[in-house]
Backbone bond lengths (Angstrom), bond angles and torsions (degrees), N, CA, C in turn:
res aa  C-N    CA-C-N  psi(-1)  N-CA   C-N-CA  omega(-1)  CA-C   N-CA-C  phi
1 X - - - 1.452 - - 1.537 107.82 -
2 X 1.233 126.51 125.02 1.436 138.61 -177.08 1.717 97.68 -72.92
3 X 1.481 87.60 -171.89 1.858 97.86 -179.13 1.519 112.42 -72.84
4 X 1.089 107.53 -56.50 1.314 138.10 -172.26 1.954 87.63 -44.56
5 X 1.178 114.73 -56.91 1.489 124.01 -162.26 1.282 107.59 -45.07
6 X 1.607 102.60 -61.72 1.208 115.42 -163.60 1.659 114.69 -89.36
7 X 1.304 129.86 -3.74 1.515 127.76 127.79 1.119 117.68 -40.41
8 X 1.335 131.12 -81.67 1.134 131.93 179.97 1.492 128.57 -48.22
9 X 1.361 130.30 -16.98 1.199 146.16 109.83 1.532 131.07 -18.44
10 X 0.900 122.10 -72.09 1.197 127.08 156.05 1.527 136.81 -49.52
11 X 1.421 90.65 -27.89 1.868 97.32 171.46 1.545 106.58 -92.76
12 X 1.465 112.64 -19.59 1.773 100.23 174.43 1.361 112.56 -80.18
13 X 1.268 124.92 -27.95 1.258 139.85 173.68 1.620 104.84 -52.24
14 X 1.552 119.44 -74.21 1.436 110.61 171.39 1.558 112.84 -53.65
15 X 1.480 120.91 -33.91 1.394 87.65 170.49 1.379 151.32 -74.58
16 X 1.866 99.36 -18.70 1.406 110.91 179.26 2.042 82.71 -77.03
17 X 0.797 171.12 49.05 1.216 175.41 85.27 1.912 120.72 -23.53
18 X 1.228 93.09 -57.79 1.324 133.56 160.13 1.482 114.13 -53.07
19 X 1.191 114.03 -48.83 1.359 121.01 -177.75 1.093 118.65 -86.03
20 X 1.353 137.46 -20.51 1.863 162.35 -168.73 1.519 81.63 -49.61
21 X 1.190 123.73 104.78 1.712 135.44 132.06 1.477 119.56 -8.26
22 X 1.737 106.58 -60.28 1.186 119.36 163.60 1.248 156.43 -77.51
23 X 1.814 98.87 2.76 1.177 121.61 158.06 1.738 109.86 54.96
24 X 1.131 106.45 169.41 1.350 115.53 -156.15 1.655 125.58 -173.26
25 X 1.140 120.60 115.76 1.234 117.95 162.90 1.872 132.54 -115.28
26 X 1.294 116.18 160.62 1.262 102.32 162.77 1.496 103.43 102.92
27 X 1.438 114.32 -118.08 1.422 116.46 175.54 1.885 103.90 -141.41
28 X 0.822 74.74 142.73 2.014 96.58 172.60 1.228 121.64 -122.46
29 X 1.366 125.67 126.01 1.354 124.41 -173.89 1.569 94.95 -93.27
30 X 1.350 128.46 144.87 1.494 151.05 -167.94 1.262 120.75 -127.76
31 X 1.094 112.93 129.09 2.107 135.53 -157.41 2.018 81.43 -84.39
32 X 1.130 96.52 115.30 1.774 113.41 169.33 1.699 113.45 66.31
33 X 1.409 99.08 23.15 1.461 110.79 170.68 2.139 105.90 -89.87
34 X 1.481 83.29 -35.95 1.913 100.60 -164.09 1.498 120.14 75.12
35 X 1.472 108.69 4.59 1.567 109.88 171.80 1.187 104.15 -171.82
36 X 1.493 108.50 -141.37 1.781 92.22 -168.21 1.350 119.78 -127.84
37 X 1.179 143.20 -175.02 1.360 144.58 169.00 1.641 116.81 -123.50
38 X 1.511 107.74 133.46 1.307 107.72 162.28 1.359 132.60 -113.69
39 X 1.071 102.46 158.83 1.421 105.06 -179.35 1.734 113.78 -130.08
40 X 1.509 109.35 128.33 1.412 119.59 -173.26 1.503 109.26 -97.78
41 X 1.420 129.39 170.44 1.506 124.07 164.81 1.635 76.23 -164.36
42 X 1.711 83.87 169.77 1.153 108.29 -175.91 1.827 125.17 -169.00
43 X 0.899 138.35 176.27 1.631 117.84 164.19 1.557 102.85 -143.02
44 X 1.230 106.33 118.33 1.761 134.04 -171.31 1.376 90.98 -99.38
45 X 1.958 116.93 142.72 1.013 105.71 155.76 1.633 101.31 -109.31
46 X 1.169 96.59 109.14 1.765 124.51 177.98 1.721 103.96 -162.45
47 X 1.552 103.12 152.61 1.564 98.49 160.36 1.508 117.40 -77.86
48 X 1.217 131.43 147.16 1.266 152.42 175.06 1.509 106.57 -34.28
49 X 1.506 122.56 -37.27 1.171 121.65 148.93 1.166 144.23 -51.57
50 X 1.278 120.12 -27.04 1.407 125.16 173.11 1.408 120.88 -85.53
51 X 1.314 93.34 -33.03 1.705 119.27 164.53 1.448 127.05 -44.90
52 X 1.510 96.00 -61.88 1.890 95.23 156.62 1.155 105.09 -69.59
53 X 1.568 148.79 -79.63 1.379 99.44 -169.89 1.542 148.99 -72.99
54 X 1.172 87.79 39.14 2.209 93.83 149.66 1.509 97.38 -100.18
55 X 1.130 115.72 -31.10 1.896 90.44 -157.89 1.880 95.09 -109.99
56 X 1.145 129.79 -41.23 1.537 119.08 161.98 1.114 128.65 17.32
57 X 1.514 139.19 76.85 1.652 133.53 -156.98 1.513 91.81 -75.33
58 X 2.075 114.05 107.04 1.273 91.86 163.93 1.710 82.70 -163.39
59 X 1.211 133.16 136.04 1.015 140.21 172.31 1.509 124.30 -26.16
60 X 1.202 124.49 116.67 0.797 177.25 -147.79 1.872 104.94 26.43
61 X 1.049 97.09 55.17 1.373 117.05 172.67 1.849 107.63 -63.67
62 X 1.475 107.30 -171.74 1.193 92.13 -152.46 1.942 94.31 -116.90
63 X 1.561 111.23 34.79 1.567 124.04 -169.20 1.476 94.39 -91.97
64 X 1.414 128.61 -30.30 1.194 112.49 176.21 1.707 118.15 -73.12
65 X 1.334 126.00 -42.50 1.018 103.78 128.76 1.607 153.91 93.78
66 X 1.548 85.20 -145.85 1.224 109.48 178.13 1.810 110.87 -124.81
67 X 1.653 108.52 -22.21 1.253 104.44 155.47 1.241 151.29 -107.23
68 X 1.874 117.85 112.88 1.541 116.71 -140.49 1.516 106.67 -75.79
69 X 1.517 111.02 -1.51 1.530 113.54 170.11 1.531 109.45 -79.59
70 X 1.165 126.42 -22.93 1.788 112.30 178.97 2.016 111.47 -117.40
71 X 1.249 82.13 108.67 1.700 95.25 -171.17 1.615 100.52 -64.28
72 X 1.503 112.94 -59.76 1.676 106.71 -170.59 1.727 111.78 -118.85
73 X 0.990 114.35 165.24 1.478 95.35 164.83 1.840 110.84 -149.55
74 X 0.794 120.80 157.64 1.580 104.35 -154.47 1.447 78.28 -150.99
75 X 1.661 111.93 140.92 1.510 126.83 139.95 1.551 124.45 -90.75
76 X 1.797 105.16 102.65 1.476 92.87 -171.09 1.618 111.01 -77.45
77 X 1.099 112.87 -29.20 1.708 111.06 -179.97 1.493 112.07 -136.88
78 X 1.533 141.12 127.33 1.015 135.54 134.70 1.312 136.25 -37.21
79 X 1.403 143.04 93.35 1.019 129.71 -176.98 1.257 128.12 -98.39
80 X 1.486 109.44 -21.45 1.310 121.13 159.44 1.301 110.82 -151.02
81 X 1.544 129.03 -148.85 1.733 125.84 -170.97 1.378 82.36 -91.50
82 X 1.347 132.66 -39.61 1.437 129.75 -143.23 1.165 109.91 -116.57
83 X 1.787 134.06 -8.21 1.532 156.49 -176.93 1.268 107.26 -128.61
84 X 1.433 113.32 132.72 1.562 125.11 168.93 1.750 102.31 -148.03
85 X 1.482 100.43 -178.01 1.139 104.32 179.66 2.249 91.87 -131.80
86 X 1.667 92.75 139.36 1.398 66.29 -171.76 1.627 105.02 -152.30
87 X 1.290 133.06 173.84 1.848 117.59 -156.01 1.710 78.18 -129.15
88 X 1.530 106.05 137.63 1.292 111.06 166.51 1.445 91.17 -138.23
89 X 1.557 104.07 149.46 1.509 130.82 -142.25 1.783 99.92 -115.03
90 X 1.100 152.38 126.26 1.205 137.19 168.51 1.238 114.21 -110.03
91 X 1.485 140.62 159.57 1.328 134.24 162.26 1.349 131.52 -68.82
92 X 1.365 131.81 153.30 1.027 115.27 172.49 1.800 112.97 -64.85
93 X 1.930 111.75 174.97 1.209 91.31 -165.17 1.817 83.89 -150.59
94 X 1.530 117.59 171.10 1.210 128.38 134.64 1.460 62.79 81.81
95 X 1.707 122.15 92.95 1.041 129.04 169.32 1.792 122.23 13.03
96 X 1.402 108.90 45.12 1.339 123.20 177.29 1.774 118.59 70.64
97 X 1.434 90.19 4.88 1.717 101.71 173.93 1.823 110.61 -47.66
98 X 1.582 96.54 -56.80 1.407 113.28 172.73 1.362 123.62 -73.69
99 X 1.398 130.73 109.66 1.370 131.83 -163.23 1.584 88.45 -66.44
100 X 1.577 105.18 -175.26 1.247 119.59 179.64 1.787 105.17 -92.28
101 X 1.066 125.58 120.43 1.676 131.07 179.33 1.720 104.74 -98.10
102 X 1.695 99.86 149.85 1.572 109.50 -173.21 1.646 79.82 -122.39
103 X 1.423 104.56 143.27 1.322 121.57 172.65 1.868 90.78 -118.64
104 X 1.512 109.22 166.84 1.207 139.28 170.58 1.008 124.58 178.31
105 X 2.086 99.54 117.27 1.322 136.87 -168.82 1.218 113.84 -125.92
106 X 1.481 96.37 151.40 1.343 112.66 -178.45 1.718 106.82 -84.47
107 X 1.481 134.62 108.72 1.106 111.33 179.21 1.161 125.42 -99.15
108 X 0.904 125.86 173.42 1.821 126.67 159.07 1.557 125.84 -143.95
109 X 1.137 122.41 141.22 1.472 126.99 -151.35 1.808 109.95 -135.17
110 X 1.277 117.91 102.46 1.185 137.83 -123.35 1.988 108.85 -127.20
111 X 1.341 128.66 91.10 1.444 87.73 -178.15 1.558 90.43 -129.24
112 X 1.360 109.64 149.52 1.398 123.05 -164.49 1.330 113.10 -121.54
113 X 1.629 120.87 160.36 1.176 118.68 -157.94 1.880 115.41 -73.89
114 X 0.755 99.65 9.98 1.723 106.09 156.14 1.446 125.29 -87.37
115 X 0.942 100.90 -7.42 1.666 108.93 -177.19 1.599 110.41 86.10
116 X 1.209 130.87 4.79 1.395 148.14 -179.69 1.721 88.90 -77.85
117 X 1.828 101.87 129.66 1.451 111.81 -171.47 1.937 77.64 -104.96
118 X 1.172 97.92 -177.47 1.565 108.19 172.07 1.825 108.34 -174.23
119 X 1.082 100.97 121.10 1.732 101.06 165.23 1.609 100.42 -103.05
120 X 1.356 146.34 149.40 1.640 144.84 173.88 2.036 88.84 -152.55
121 X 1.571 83.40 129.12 1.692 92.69 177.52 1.939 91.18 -127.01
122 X 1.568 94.12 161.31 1.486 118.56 179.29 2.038 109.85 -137.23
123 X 1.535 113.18 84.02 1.231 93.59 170.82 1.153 145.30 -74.18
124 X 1.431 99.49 164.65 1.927 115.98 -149.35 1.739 94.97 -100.17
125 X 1.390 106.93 121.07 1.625 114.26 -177.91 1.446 102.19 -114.04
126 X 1.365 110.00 100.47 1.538 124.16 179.41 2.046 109.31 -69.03
């Protein structure tokens, strides 16, 4: 499965998520995930537009920021308008116990005819 695949993978996955009848909060542990997924909500008074752009994974967007969990965030490759591959940087933590960790994901950035925005990433284990 290429990059591209498994983005797109990953965004049907949160969406049939989205779609669950039975709805869901909190955290869910997931059959071939190996751990779990969360899911946040919230109600901003902003339009939904402005909203993605604070959180929008895209260089030098405006997530660093306002969020003290992601120190850098870098687009290493464009792969398409709507797919990249990309390194997000965290701080160290827990009085520097926790070094600083680099993640790298494949993202994809998704908005559908409901007006539902979506970013869904799949990381890349070299």
């Amino acid at each position: 499965m290429d990059c591209v695949e498994r983005a797109e993978a990953a965004a049907e996955q949160l969406r049939l998520y989205q779609r669950d009848p039975e709805g869901w909060r909190g955290c869910r542990s997931t059959v071939g995930h190996g751990g779990s997924r969360y899911k946040g909500e919230g109600i901003l008074p902003a339009s939904p537009q402005n909203v993605w752009e604070c959180i929008k994974p895209v260089a030098g967007g405006l997530r660093t920021k306002w969020d003290q969990n992601v120190k850098d965030f870098e687009v290493i490759e464009a792969i398409s308008d709507t797919v990249s591959v990309c390194r997000t940087t965290t701080p160290s933590a827990c009085m520097r116990i926790i070094s600083p960790r680099e993640f790298v994901d494949v993202i994809v950035m998704k908005q559908y005819e409901d007006g539902t925005m979506q970013s869904a990433g799949k990381a890349l284990v070299f």
